[in-house]
N, CA, C and O atoms as a GROMACS GRO file, in nm:
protein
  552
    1UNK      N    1  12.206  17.630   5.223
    1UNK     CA    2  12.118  17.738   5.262
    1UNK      C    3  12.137  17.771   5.409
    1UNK      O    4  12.219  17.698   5.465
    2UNK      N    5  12.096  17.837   5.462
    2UNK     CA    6  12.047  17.886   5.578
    2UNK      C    7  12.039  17.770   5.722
    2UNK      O    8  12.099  17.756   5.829
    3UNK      N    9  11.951  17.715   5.664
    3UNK     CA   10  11.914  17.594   5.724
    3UNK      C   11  12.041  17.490   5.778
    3UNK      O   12  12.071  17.455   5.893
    4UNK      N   13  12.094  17.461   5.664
    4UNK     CA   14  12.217  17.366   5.686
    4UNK      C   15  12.360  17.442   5.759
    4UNK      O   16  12.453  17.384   5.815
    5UNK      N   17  12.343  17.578   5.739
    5UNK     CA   18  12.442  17.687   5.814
    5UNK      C   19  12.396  17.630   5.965
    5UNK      O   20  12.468  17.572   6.046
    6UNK      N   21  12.249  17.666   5.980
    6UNK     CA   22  12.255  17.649   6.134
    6UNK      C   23  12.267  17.512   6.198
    6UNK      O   24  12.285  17.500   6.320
    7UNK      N   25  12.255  17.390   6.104
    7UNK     CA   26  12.269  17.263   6.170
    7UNK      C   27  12.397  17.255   6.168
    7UNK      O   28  12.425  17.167   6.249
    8UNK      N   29  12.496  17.299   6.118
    8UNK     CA   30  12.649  17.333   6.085
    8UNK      C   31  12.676  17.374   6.247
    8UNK      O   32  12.758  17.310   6.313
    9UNK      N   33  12.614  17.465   6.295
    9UNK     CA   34  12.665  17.499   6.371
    9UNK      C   35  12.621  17.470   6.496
    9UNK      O   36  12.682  17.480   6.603
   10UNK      N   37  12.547  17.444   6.482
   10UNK     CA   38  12.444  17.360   6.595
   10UNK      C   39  12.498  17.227   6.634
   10UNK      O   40  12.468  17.161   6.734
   11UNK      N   41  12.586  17.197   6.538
   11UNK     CA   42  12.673  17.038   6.575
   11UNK      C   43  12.562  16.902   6.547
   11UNK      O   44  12.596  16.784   6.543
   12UNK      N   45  12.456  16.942   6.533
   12UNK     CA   46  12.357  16.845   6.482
   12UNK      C   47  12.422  16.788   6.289
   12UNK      O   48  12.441  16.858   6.190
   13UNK      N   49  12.434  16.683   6.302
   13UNK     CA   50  12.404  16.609   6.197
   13UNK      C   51  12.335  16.516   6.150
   13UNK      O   52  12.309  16.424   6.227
   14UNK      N   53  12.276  16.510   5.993
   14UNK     CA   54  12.154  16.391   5.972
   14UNK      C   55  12.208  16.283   6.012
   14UNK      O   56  12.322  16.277   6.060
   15UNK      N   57  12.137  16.192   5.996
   15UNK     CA   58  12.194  16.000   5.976
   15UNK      C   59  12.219  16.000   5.813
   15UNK      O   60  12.196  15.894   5.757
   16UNK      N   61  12.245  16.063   5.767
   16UNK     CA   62  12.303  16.029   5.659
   16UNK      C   63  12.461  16.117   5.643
   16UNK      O   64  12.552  16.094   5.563
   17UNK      N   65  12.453  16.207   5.734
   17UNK     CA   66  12.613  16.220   5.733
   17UNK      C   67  12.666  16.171   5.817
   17UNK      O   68  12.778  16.128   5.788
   18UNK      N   69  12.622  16.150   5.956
   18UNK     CA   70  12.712  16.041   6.053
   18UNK      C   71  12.741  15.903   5.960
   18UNK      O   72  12.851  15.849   5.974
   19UNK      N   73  12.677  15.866   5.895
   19UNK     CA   74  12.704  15.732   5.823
   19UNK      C   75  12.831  15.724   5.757
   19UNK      O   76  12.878  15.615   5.724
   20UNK      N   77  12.909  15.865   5.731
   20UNK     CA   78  12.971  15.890   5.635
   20UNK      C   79  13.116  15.834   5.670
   20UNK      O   80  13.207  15.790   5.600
   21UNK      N   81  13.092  15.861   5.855
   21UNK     CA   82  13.264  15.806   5.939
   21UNK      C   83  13.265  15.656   5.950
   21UNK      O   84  13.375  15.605   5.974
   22UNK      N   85  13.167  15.582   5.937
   22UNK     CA   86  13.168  15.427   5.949
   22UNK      C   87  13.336  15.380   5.946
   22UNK      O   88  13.424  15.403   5.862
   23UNK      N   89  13.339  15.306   6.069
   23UNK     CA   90  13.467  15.208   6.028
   23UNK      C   91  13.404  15.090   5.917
   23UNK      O   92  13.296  15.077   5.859
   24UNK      N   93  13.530  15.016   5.923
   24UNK     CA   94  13.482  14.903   5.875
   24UNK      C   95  13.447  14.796   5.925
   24UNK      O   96  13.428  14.706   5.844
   25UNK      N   97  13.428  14.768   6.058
   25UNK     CA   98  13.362  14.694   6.149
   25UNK      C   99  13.235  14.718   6.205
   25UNK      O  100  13.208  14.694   6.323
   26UNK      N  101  13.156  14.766   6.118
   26UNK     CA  102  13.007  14.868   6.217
   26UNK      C  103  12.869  14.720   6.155
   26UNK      O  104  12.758  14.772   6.141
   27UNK      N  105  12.867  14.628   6.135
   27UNK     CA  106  12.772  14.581   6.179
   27UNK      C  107  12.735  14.458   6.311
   27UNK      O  108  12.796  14.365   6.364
   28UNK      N  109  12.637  14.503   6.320
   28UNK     CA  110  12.499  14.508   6.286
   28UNK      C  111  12.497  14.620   6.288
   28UNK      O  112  12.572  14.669   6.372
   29UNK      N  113  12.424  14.707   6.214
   29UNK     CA  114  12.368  14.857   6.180
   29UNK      C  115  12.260  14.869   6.214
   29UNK      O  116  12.174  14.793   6.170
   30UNK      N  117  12.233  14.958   6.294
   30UNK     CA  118  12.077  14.958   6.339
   30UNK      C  119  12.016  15.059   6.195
   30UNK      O  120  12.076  15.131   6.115
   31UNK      N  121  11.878  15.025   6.209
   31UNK     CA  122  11.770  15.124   6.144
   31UNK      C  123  11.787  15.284   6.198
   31UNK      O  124  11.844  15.333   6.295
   32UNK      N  125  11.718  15.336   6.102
   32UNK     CA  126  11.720  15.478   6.201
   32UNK      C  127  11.596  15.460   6.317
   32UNK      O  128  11.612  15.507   6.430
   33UNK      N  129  11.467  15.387   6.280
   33UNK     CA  130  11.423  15.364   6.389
   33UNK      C  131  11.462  15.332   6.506
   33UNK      O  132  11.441  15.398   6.608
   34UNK      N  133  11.521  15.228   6.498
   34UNK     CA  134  11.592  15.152   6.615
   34UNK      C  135  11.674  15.253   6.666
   34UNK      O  136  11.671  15.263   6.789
   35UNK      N  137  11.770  15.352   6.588
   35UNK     CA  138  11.877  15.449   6.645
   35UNK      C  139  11.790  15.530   6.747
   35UNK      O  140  11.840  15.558   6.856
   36UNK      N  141  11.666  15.568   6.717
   36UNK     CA  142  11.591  15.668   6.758
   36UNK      C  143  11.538  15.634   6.909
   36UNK      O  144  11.535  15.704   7.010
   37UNK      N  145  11.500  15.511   6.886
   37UNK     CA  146  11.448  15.441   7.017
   37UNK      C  147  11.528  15.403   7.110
   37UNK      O  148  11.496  15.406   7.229
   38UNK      N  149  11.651  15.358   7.063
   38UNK     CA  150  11.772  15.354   7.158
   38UNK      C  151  11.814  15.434   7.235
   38UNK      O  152  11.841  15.427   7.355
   39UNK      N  153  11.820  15.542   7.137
   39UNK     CA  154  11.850  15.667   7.253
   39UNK      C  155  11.723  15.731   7.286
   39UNK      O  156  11.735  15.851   7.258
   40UNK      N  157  11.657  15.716   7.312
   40UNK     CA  158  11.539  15.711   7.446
   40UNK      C  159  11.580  15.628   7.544
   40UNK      O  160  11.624  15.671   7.651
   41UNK      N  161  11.567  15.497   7.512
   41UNK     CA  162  11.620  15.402   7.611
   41UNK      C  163  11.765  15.449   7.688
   41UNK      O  164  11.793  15.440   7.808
   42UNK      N  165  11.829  15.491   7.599
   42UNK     CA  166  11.925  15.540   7.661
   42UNK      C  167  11.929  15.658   7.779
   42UNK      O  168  11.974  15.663   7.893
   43UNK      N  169  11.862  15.744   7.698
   43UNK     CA  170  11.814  15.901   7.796
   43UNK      C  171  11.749  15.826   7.950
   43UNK      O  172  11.775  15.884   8.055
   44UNK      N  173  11.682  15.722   7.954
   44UNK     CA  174  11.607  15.668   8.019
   44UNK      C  175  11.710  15.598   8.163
   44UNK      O  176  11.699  15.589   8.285
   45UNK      N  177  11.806  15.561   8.061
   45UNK     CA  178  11.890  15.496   8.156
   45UNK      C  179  12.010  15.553   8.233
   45UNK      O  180  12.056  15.532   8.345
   46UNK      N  181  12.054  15.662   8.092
   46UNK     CA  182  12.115  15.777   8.200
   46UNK      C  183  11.985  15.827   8.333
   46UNK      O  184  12.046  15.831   8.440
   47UNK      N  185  11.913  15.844   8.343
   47UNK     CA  186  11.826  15.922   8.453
   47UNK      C  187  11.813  15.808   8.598
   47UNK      O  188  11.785  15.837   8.714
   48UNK      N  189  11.847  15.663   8.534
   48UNK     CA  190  11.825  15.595   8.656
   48UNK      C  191  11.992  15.529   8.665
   48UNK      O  192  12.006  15.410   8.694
   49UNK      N  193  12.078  15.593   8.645
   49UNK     CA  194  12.220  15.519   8.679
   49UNK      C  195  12.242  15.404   8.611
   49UNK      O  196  12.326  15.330   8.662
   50UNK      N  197  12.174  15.358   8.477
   50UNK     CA  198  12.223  15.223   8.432
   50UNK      C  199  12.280  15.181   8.341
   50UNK      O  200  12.257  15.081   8.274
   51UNK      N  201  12.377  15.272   8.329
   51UNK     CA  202  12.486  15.273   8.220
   51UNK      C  203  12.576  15.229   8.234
   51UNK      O  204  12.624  15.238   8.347
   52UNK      N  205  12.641  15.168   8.144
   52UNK     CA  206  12.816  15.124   8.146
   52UNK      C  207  12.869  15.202   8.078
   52UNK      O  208  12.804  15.232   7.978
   53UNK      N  209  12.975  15.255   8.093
   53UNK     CA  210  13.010  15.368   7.931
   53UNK      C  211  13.182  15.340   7.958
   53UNK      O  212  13.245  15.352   8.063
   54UNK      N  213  13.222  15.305   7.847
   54UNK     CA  214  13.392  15.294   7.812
   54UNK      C  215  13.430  15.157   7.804
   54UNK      O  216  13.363  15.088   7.881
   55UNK      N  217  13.508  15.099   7.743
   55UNK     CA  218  13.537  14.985   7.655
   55UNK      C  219  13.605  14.885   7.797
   55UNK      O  220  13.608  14.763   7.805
   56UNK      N  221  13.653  14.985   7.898
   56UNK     CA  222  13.709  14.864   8.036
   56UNK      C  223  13.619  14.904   8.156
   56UNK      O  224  13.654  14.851   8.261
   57UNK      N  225  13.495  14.997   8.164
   57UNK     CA  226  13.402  14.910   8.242
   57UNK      C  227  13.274  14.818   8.169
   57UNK      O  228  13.213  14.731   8.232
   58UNK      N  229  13.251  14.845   8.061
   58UNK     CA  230  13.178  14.782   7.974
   58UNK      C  231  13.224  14.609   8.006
   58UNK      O  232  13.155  14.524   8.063
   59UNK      N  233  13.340  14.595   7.958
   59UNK     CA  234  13.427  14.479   7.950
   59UNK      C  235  13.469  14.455   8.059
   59UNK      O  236  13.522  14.346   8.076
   60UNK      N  237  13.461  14.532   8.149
   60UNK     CA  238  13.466  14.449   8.329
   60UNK      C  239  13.315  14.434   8.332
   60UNK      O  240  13.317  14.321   8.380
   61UNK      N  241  13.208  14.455   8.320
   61UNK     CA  242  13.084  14.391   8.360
   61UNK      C  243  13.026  14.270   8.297
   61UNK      O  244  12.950  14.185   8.342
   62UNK      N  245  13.090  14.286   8.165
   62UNK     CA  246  13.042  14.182   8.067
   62UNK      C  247  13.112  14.046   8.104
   62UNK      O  248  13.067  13.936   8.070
   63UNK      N  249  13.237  14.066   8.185
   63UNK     CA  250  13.308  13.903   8.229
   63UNK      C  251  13.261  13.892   8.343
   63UNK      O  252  13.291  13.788   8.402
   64UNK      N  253  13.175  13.987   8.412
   64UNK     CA  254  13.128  13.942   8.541
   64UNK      C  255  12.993  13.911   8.524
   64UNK      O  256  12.914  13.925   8.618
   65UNK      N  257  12.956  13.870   8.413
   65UNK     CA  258  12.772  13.786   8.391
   65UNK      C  259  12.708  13.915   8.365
   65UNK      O  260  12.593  13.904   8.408
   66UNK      N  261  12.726  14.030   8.316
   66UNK     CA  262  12.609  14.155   8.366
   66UNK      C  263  12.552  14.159   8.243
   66UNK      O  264  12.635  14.156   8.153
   67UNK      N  265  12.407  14.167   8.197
   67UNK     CA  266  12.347  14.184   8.083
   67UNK      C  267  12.235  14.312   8.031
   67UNK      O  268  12.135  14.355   8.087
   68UNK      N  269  12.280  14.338   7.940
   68UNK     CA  270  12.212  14.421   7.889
   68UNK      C  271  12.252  14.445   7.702
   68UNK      O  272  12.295  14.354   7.630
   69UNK      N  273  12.223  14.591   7.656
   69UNK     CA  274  12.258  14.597   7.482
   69UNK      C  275  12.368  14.658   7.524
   69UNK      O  276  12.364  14.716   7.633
   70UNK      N  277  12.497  14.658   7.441
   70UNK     CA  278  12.585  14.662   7.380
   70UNK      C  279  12.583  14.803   7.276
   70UNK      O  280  12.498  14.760   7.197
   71UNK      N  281  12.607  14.900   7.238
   71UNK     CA  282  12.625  15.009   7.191
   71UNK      C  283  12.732  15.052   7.129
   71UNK      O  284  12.771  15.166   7.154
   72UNK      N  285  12.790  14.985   7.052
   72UNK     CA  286  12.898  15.038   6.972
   72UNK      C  287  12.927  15.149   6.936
   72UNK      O  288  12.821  15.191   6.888
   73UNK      N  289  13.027  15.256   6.924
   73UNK     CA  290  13.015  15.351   6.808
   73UNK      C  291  13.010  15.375   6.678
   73UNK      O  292  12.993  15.496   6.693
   74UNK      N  293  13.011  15.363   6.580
   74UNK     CA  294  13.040  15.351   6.441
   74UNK      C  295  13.143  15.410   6.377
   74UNK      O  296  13.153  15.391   6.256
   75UNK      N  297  13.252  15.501   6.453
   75UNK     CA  298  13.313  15.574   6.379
   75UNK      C  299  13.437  15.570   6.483
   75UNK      O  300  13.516  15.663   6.484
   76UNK      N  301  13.454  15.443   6.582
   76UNK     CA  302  13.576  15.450   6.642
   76UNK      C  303  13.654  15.402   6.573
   76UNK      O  304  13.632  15.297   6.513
   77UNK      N  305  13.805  15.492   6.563
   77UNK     CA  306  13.910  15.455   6.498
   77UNK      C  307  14.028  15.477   6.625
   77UNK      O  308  14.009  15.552   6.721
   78UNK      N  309  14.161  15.389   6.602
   78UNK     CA  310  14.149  15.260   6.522
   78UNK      C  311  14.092  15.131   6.603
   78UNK      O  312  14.132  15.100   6.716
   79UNK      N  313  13.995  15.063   6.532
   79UNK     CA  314  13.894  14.988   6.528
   79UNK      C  315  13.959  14.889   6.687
   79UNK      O  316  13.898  14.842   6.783
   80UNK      N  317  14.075  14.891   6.660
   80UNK     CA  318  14.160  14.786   6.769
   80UNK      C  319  14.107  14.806   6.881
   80UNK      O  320  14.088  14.697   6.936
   81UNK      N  321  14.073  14.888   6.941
   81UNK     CA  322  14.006  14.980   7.060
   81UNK      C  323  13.910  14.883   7.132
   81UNK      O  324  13.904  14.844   7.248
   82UNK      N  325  13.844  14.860   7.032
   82UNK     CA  326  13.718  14.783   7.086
   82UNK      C  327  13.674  14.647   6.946
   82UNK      O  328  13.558  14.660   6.909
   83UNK      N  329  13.739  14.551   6.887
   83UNK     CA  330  13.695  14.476   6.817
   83UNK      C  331  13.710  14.382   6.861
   83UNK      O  332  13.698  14.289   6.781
   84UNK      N  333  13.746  14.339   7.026
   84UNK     CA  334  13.716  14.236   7.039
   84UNK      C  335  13.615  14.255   7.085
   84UNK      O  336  13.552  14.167   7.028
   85UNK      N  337  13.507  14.330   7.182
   85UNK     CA  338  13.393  14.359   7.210
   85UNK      C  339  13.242  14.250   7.176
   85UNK      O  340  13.169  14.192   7.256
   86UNK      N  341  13.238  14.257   6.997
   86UNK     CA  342  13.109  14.201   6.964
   86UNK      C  343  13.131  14.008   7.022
   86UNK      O  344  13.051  13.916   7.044
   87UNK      N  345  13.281  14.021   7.028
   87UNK     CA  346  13.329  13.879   6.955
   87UNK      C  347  13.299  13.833   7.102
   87UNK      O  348  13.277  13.712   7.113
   88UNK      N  349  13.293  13.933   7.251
   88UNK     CA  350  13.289  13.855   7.366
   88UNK      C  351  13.121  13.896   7.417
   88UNK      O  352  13.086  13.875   7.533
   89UNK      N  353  13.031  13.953   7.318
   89UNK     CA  354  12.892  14.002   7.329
   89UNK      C  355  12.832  13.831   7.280
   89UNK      O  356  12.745  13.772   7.343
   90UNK      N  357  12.918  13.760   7.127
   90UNK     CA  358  12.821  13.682   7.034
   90UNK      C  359  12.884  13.554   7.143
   90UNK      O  360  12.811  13.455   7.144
   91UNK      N  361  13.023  13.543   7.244
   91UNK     CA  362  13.042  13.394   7.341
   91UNK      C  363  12.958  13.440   7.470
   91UNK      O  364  12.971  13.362   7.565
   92UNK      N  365  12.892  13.529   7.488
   92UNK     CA  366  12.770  13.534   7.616
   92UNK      C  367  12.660  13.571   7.568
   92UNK      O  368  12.589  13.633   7.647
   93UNK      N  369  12.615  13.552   7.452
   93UNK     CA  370  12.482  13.543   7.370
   93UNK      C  371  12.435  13.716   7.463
   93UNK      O  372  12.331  13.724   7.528
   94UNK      N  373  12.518  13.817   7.451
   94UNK     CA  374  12.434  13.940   7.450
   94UNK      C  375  12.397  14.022   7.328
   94UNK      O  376  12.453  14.011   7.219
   95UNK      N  377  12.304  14.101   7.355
   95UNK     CA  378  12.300  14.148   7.213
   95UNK      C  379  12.325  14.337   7.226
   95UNK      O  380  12.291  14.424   7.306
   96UNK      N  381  12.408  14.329   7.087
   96UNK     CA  382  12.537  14.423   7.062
   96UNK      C  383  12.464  14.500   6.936
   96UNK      O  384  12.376  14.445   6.870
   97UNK      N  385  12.504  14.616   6.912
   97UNK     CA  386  12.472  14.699   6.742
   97UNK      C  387  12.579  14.820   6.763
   97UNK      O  388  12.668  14.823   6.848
   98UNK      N  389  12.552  14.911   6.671
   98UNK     CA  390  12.595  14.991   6.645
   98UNK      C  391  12.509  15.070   6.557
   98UNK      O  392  12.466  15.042   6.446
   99UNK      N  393  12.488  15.206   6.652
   99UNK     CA  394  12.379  15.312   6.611
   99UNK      C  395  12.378  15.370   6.448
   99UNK      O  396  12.462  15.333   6.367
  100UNK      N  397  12.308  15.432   6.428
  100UNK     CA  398  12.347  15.501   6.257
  100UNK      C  399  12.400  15.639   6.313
  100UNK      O  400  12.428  15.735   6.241
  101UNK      N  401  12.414  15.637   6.479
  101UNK     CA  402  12.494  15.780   6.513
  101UNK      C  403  12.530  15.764   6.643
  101UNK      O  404  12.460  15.697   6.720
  102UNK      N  405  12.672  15.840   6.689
  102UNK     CA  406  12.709  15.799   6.808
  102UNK      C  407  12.627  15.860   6.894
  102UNK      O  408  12.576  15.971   6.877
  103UNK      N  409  12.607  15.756   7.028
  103UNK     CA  410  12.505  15.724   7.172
  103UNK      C  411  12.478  15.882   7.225
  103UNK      O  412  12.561  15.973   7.233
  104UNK      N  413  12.338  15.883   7.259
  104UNK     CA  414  12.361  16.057   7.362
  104UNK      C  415  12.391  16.005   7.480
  104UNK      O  416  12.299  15.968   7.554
  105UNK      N  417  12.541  15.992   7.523
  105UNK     CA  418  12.600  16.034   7.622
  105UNK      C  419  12.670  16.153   7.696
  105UNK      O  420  12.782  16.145   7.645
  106UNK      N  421  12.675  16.222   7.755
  106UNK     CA  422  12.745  16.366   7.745
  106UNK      C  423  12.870  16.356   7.723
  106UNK      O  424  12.922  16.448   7.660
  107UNK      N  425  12.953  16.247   7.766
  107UNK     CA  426  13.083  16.225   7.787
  107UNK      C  427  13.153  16.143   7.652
  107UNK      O  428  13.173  16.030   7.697
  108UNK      N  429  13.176  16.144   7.580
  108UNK     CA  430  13.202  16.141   7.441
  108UNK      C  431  13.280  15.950   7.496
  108UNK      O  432  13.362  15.940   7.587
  109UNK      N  433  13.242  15.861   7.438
  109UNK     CA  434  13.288  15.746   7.413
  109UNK      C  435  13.262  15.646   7.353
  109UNK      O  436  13.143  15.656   7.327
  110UNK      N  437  13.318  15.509   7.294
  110UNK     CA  438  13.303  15.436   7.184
  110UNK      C  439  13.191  15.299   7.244
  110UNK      O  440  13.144  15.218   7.164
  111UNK      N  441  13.175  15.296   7.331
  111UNK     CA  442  13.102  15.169   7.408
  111UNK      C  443  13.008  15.226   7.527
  111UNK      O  444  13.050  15.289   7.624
  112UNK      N  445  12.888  15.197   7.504
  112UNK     CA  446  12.791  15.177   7.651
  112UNK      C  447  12.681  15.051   7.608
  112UNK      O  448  12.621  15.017   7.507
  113UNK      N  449  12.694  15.009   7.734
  113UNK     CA  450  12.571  14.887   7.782
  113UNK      C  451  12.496  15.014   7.847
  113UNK      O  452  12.516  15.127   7.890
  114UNK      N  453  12.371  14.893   7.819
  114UNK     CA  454  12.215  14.972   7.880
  114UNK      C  455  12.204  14.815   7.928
  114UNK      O  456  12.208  14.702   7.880
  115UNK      N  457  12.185  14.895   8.076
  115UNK     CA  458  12.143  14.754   8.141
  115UNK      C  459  11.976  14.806   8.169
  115UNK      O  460  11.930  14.920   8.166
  116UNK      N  461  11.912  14.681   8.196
  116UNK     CA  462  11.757  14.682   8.206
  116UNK      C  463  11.726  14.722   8.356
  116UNK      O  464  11.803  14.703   8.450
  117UNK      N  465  11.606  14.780   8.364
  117UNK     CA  466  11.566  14.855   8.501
  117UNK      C  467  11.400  14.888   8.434
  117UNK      O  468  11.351  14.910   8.324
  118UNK      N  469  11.362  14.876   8.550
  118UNK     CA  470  11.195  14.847   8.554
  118UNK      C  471  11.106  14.991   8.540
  118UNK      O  472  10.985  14.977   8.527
  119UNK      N  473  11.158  15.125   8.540
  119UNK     CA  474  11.117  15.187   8.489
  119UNK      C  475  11.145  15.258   8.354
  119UNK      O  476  11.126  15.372   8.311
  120UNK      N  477  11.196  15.149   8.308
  120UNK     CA  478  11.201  15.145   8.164
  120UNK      C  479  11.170  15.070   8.084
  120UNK      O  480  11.147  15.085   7.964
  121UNK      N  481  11.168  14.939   8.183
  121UNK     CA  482  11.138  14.795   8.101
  121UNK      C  483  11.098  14.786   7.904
  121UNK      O  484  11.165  14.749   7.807
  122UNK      N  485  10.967  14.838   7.920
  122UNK     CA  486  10.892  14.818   7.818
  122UNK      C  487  10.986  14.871   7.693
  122UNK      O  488  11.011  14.802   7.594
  123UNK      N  489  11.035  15.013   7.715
  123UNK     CA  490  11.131  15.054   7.559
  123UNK      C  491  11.264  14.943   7.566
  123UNK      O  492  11.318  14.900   7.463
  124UNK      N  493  11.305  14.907   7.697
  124UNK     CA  494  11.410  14.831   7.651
  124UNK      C  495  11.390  14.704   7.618
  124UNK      O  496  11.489  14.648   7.571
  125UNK      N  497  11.259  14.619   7.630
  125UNK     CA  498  11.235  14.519   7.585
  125UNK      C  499  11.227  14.539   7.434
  125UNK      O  500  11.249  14.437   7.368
  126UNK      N  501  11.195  14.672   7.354
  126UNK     CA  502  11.115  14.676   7.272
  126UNK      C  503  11.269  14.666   7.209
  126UNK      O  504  11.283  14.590   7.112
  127UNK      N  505  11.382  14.737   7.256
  127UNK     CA  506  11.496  14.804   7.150
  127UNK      C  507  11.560  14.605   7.200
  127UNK      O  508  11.562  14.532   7.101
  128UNK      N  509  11.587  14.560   7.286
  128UNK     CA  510  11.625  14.420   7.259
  128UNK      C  511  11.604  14.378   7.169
  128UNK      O  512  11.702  14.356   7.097
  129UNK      N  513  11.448  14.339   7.111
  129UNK     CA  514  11.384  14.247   7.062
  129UNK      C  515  11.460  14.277   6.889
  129UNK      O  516  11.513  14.216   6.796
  130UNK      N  517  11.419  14.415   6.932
  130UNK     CA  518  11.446  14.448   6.742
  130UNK      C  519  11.649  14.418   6.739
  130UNK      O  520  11.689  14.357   6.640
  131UNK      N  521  11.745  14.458   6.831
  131UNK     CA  522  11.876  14.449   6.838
  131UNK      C  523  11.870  14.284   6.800
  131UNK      O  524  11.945  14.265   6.704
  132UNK      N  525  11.818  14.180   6.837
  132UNK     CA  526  11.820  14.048   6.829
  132UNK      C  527  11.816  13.969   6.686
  132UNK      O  528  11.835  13.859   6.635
  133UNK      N  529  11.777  14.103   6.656
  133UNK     CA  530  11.633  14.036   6.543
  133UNK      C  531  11.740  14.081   6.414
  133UNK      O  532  11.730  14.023   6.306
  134UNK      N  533  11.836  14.183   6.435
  134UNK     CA  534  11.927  14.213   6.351
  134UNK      C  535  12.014  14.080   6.294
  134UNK      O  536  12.074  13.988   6.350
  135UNK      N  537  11.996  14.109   6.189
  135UNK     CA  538  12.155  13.993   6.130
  135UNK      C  539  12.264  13.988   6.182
  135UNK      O  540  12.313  14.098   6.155
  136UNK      N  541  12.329  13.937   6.233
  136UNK     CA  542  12.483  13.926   6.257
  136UNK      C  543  12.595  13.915   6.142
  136UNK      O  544  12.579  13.860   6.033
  137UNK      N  545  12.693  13.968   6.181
  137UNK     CA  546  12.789  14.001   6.048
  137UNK      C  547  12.865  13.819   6.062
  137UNK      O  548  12.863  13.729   6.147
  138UNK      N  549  12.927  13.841   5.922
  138UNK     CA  550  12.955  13.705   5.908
  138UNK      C  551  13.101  13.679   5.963
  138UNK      O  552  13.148  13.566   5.960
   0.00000   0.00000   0.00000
């Protein structure tokens, strides 16, 4: 209909068609809740500079002790890009997911950390707790 013409063109898609590019490496899978709240947290953290975004500064902060969530994409191909990522998130006990849709960043890429900052604290404690609380793939 009508409707789906203009989300067509609008570049907006549900979480049920982003789901559709999944590699085969995408868990932990967040909820759509969790997707939703993330990127708040996220919006939050773009506004105060506390982003990591791209798979070699991500991975230069993460060997230098820096902590925060982990943000996968779900639909980076080929997967090689970034699969060692979770594997050096689960030997520094950070915690890592992958959205049910790629991150609102403006700059299109497969990896951002959200590091923690105090005028945000509270949503990013909140999106930790639940990222933690996710299963880990086997």
């Amino acid at each position: 209909g009508p409707e789906a013409q203009e989300e067509a063109c609008s570049g907006k898609r549900t979480y049920q068609e982003l789901l559709v590019n999944q590699n085969p490496i995408v868990q932990p899978l967040a909820s759509r809740r969790l997707t939703r709240n993330l990127y708040k947290c996220i919006k939050k953290a773009m506004k105060q500079k506390q982003l990591r975004r791209g798979v070699k500064e991500v991975q230069k902060f993460v060997n230098r002790g820096e902590k925060g969530i982990m943000v996968l994409a779900e639909d980076t191909l080929p997967i090689e890009v970034y699969c060692h990522l979770p594997v050096m998130c689960e030997d520094r006990n950070l915690a890592y997911m992958n959205p049910g849709a790629a991150a609102g960043s403006k700059c299109p890429t497969c990896v951002i950390m959200v590091k923690p900052h105090e005028k945000y604290q509270e949503a990013y404690d909140k999106c930790l707790e639940e990222v933690q609380s996710l299963p880990l793939p086997l």
